[in-house]
KEBAGU-229516 format. One line per 8 residues: for each residue x, y, z of C-alpha. Coordinates in nm, 4 decimals, always signed. Layout:
<nodes>
X,Y,Z | ...
</nodes>
This chain:
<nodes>
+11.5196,+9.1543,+13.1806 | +11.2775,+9.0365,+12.9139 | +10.9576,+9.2709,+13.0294 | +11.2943,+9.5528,+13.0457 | +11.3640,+9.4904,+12.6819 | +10.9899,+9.5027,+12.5926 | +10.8941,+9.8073,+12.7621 | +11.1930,+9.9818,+12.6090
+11.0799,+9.8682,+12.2562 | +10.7119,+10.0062,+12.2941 | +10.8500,+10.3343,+12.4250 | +11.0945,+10.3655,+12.1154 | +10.7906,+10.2502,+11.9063 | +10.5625,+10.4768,+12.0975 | +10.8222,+10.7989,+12.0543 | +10.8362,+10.7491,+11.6398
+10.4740,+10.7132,+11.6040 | +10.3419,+10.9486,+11.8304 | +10.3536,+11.2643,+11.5853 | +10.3776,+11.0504,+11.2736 | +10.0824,+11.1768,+10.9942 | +9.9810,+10.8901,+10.8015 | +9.7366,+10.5873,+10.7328 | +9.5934,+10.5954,+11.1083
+9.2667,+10.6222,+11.2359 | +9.2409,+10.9596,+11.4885 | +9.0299,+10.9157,+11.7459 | +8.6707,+11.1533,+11.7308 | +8.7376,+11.2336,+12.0999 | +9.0372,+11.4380,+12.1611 | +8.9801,+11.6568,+12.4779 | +9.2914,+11.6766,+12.6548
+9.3783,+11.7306,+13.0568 | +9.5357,+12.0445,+12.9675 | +9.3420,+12.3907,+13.1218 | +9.3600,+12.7249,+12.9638 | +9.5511,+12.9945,+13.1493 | +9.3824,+13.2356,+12.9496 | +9.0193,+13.1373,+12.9646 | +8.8012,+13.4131,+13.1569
+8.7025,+13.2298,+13.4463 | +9.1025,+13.2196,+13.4971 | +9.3229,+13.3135,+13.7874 | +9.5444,+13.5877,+13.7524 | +9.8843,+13.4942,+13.7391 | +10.2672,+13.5370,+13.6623 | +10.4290,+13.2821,+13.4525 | +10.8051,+13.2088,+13.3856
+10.9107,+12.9376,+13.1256 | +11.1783,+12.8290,+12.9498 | +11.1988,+12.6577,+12.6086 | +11.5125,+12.4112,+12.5149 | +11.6497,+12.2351,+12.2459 | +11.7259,+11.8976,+12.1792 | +11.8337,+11.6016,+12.4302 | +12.1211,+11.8688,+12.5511
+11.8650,+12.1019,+12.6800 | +12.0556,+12.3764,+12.5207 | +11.8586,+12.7010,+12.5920 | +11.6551,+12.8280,+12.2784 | +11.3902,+13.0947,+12.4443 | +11.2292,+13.2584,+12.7628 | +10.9122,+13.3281,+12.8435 | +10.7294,+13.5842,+13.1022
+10.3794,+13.6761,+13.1360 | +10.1695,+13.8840,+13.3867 | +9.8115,+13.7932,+13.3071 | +9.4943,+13.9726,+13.5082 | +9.2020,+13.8809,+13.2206 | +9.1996,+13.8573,+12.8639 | +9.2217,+14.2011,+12.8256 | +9.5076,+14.3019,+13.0649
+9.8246,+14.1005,+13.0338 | +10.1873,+14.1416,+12.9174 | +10.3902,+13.9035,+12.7501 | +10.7592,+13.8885,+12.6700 | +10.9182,+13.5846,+12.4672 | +11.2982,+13.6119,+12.3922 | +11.5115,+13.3971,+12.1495 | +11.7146,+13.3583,+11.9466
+11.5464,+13.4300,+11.6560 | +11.2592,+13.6329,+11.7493 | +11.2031,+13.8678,+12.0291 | +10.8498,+14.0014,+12.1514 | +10.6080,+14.2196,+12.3814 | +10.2480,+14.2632,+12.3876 | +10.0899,+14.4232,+12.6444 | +9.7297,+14.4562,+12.6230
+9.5326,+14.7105,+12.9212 | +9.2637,+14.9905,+12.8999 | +9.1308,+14.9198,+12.5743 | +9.4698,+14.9051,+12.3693 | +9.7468,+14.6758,+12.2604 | +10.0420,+14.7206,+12.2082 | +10.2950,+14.4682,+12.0473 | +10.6589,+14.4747,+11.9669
+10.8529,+14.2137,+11.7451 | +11.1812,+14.1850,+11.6041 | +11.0999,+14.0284,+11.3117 | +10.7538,+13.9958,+11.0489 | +10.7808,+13.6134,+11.1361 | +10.7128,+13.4093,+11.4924 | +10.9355,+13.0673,+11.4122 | +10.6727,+12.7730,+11.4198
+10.8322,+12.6330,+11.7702 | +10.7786,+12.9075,+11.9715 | +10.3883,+12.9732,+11.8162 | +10.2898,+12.6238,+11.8704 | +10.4379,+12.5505,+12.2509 | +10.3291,+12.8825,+12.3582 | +9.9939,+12.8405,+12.1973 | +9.9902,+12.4730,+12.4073
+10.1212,+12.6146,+12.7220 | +9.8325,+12.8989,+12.7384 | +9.4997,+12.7228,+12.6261 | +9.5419,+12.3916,+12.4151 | +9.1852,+12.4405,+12.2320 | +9.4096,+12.5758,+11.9222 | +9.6396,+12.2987,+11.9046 | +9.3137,+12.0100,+11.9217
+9.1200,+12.1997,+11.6714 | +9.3944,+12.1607,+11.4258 | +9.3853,+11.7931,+11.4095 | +9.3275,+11.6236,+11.1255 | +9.2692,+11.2700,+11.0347 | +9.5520,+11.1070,+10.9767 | +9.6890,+11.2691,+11.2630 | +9.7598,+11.0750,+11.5833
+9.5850,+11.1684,+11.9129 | +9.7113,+10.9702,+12.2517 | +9.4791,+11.1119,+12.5097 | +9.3296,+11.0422,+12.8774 | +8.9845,+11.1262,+12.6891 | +8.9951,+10.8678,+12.3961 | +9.1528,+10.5751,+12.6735 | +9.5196,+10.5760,+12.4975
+9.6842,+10.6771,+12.8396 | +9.6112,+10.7050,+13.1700 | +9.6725,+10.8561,+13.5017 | +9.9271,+10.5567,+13.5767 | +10.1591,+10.7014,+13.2887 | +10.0098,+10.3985,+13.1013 | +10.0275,+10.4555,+12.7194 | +9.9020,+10.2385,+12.4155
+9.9797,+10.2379,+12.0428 | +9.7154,+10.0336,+11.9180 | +9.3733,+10.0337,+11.9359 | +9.3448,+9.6872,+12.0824 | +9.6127,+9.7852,+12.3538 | +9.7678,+9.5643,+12.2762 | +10.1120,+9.7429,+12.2449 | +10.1524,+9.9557,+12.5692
+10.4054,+10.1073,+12.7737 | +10.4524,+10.2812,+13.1301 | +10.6372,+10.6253,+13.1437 | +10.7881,+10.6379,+13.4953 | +10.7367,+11.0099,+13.4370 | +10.3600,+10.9559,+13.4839 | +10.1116,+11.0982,+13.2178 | +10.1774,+11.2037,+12.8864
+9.9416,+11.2890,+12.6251 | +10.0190,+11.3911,+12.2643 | +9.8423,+11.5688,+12.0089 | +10.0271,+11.5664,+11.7261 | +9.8523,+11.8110,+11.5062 | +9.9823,+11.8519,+11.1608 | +10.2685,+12.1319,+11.2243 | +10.1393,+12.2163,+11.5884
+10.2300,+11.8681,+11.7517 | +10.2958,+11.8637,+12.1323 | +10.3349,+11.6028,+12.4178 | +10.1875,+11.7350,+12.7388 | +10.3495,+11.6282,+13.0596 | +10.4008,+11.6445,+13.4056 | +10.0599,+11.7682,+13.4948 | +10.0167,+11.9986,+13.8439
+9.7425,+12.1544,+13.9838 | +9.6588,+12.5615,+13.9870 | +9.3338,+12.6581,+14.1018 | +9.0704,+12.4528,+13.9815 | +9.2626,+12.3580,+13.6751 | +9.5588,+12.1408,+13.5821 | +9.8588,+12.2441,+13.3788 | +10.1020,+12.0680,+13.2197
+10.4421,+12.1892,+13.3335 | +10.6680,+12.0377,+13.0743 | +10.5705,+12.0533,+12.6837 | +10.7427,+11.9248,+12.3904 | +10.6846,+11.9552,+12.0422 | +10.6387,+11.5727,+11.9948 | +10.9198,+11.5216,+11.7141 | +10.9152,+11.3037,+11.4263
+11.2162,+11.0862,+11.3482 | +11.5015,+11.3293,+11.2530 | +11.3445,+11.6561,+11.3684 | +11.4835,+11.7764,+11.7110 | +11.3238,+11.7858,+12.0465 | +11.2177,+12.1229,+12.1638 | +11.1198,+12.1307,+12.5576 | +10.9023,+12.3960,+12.7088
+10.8949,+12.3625,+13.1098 | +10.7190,+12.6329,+13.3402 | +10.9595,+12.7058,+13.5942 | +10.7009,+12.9491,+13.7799 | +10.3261,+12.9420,+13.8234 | +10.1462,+13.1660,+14.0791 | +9.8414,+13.3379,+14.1464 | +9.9138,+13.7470,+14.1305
+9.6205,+13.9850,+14.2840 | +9.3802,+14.1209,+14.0131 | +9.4359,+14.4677,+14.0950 | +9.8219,+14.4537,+13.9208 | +9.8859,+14.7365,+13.7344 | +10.0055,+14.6570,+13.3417 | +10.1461,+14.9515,+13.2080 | +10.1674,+14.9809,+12.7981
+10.4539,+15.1145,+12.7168 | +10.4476,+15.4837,+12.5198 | +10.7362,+15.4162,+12.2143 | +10.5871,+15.3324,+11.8961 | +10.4706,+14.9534,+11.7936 | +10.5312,+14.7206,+11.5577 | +10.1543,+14.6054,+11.5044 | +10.0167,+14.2622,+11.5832
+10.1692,+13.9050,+11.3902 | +9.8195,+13.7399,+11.3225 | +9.8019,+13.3757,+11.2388 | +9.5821,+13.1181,+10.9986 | +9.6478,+12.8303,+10.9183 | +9.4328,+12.7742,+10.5621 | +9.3480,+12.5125,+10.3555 | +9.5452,+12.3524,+10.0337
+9.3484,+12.5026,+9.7636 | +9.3858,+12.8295,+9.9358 | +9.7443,+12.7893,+9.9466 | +9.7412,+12.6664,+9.6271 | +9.5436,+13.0380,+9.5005 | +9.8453,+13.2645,+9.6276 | +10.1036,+13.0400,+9.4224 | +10.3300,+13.2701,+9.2628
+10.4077,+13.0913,+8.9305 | +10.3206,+12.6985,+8.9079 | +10.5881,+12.5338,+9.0983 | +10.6281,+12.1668,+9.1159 | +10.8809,+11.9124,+9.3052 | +11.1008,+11.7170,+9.0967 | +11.1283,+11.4199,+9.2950 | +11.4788,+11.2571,+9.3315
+11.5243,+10.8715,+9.2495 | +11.5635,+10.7016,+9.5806 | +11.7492,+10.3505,+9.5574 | +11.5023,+10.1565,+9.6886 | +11.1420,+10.2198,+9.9011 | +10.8507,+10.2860,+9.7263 | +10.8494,+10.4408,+9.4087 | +10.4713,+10.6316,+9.3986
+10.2271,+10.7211,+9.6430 | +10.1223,+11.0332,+9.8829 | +10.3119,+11.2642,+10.0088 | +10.2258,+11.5894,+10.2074 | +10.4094,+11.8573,+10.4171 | +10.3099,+12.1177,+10.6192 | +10.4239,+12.4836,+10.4903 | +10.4877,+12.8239,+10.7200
+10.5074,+13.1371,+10.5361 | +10.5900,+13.5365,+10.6370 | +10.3712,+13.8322,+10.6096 | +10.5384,+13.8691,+10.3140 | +10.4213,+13.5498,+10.1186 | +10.8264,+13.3644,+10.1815 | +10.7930,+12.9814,+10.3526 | +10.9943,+12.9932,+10.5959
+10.9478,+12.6933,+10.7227 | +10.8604,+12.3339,+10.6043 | +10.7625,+11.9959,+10.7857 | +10.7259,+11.6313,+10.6474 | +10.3830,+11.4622,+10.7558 | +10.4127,+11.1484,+10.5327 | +10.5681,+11.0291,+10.2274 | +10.5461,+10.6879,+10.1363
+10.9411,+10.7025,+10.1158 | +11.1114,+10.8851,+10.3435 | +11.4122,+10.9542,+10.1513 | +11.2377,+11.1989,+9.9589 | +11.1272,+11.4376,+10.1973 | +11.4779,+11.6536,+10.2318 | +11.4614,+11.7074,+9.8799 | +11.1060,+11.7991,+9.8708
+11.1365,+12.0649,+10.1512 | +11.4780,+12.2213,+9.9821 | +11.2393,+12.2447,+9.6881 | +10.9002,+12.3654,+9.8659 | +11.1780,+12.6136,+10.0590 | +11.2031,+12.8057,+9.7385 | +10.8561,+12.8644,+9.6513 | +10.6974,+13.1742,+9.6789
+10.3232,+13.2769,+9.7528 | +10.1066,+13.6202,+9.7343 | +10.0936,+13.7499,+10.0914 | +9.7647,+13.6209,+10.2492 | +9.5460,+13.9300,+10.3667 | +9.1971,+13.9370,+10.6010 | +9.0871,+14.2940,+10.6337 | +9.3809,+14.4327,+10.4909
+9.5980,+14.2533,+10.7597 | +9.9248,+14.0654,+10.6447 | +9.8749,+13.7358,+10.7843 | +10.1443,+13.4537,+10.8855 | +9.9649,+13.1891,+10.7424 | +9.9972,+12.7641,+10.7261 | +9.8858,+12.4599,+10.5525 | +9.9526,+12.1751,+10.3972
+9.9994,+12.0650,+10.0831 | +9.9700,+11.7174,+9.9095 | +10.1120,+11.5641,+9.6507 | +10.1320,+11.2300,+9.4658 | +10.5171,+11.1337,+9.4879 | +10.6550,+11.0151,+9.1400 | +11.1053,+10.8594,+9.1756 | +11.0855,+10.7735,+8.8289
+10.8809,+11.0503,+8.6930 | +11.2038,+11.2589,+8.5916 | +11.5869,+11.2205,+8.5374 | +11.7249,+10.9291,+8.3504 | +11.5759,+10.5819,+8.3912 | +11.8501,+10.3827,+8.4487 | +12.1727,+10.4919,+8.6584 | +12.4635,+10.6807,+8.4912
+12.7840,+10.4900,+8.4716 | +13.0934,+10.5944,+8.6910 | +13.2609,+10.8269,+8.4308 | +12.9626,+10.9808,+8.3682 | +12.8610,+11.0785,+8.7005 | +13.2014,+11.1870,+8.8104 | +13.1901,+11.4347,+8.5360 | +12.9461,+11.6154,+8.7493
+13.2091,+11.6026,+9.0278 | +13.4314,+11.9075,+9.0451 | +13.6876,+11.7706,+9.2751 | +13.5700,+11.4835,+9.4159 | +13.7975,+11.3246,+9.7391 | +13.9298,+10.9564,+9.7717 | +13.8436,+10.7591,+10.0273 | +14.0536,+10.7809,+10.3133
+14.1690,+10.4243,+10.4594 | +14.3035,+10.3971,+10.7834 | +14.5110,+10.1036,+10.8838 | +14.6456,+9.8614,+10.6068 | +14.5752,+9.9877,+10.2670 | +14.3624,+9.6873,+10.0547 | +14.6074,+9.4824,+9.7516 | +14.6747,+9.6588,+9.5014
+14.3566,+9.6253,+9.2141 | +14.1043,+9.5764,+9.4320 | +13.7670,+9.7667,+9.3083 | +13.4906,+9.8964,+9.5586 | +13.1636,+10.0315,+9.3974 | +12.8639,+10.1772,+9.5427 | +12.4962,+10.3049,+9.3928 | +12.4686,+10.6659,+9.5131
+12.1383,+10.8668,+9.4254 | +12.1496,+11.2610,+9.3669 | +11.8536,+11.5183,+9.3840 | +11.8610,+11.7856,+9.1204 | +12.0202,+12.0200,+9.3517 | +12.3161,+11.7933,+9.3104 | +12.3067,+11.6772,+9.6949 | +12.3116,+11.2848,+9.7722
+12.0306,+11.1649,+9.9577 | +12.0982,+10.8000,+9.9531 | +12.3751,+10.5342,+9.9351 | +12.4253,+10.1831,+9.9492 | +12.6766,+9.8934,+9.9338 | +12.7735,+9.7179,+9.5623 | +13.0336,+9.4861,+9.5002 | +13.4159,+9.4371,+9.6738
+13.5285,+9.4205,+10.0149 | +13.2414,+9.5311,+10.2763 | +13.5160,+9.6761,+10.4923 | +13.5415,+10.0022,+10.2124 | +13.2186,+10.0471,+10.2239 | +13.2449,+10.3210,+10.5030 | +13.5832,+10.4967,+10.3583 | +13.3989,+10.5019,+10.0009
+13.0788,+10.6163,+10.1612 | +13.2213,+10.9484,+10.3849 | +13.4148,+10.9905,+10.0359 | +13.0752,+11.0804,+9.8446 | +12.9129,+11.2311,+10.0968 | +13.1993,+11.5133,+10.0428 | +13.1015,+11.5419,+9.7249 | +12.8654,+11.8174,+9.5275
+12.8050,+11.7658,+9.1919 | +12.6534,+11.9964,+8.9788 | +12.3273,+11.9723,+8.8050 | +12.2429,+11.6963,+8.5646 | +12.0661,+11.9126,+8.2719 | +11.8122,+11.7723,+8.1032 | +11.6465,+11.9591,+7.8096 | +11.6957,+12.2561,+7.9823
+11.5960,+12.1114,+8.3136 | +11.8280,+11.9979,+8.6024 | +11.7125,+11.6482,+8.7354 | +11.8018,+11.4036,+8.9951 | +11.9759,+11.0694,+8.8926 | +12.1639,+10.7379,+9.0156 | +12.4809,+10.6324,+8.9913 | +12.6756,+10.3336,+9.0084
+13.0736,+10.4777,+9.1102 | +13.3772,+10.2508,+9.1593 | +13.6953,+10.2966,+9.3583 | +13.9809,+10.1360,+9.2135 | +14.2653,+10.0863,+9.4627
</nodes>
């Protein structure tokens, strides 16, 4: 029961760290099992696949391609939010799309299913690499943490490797043989605590005869979505305007240090997309991406092509930089409060004068990010808890500026 216990405690320890971006040391070797489909000493083939979402496996996209050589294929993805063909034969392509944006999901598990030499080049250090190359897992399904392996699980499921690349992380599993190669047949996007789990499994792998016809089709096109993912300071030179984050004031956690999030943006220059790598306090980061959510950038162009384009960006995290220093007092803060609920007590309601107070901390969008227990009876704390979480308050302005606070309420009974 004891080695039960333990091996479920490295695997929980081993599923938050393995796509976690911060102080660790990536390993300089980070080949992976993983073949490319797409490579030209390939087989043709005809792939089916299916992407889900989180632990439900609710269906999120399907995938079908007919591939004879890099030049001859035909793909179709279809989602819910994006829809696509490309067909490429006799010297023309011929894509498509339902929309001037491929969500970040579908790019990066497609991009992992077909040749993985994308997702390894994007590694960065900092980033955290678990492969058969580099001796963190094995063919057993044997998997360690630490460097002196000294932390290490076995996956019943056999395998698994992960290369969690900042905003192209992925788990490869469940590797099977075709031709000389092998290919994972189940894929995930390796999630971070409090992202969900997206699953891409290959439900049909064969070998098709080279001489398949692929037909292009003959209505009009929608051109080609090309991708880059740039550095900061290029990101940085297609700022529109000189946005900044204005941190909120966590209760507790650390108070400065790094911070950094990866950053997806349209054809058009919108982010559509945002992902936390690290911040040295985690309650930050939904405010941060709200923030980074709203910022806009030049559209990125290479040869007069629109480009999606990616990076991240870095900052040095400041709770105390804005917003008052210490935390407004009940009557203040519920000022901010259009019509803010009472807490709703089921079973015996407490005597008559008893007080309940929390410390609640706001972002400047007026949202609550954090809460914890004060002073009275610990069994209000949930009742006056759910009660603030229903709240929105407006803005705290500040010269002009709206800024994050805390706030010390009370519940008098």
């Amino acid at each position: 029961m004891r080695a039960l216990a333990m091996t479920v405690v490295l695997f929980l320890v081993a599923s938050c760290l393995s796509a976690q971006r911060g102080p660790v040391a990536t390993p300089s070797i980070r080949s992976v099992v993983q073949g490319s489909l797409i490579a030209p000493d390939s087989k043709p083939f005809h792939l089916e696949a299916s992407i889900t979402e989180g632990r439900q496996a609710t269906p999120y996209a399907t995938i079908q391609m007919d591939w004879i050589s890099p030049a001859s294929y035909r793909k179709l993805i279809r989602s819910a939010d994006f829809n696509s063909v490309r067909v490429s034969s006799n010297g023309r392509i011929y894509e498509n799309d339902s929309a001037n944006y491929i969500p970040l999901i579908l790019q990066t598990l497609t991009t992992a299913m077909l040749d993985p030499t994308p997702i390894v080049a994007a590694v960065q250090e900092g980033d955290r690499v678990l492969t058969k190359s580099n001796g963190s897992v094995d063919e057993s399904g044997l998997e360690c943490v630490d460097a002196q392996r000294r932390m290490c699980f076995r996956d019943p499921g056999g395998m698994k490797e992960t290369v969690a690349a900042s905003g192209h992380a992925v788990t490869f599993g469940n590797y099977q043989p075709f031709g000389h190669k092998r290919i994972a047949r189940v894929i995930t996007n390796a999630p971070r605590l409090g992202e969900e789990l997206y699953t891409l499994r290959i439900t049909q792998l064969k070998e098709i005869d080279k001489a398949t016809q692929i037909d292009v089709p003959t209505d009009a096109d929608t051109g080609r979505i090309e991708f880059q993912d740039v550095s900061e300071s290029e990101l940085r030179s297609h700022l529109v305007g000189s946005p900044s984050i204005v941190w909120p004031q966590p209760l507790d956690g650390a108070e400065k240090g790094p911070a950094s999030f990866f950053v997806s943006i349209d054809t058009t220059g919108q982010v559509r997309e945002v992902q936390q790598l690290y911040t040295v306090n985690e309650r930050t980061n939904d405010s941060a991406k709200n923030q980074l959510m709203r910022w806009r950038f030049q559209p990125f162009n290479v040869d007069g092509k629109q480009m999606q384009t990616s990076g991240i960006l870095r900052f040095t995290l400041d709770t105390r930089k804005f917003g008052p220093q210490t935390p407004l007092t009940d009557a203040d803060a519920r000022k901010l409060v259009a019509d803010p609920a009472s807490p709703k007590i089921e079973g015996n309601a407490p005597p008559p004068g008893t007080t309940y107070s929390l410390w609640a901390a706001v972002d400047s969008d007026g949202h609550v990010i954090e809460i914890m227990a004060g002073d009275g009876p610990h069994e209000l704390f949930i009742p006056c808890m759910k009660a603030v979480q229903s709240w929105h308050f407006n803005p705290l302005i500040v010269d002009g500026t709206a800024v994050p606070f805390r706030a010390n309420l009370a519940f008098h009974f």
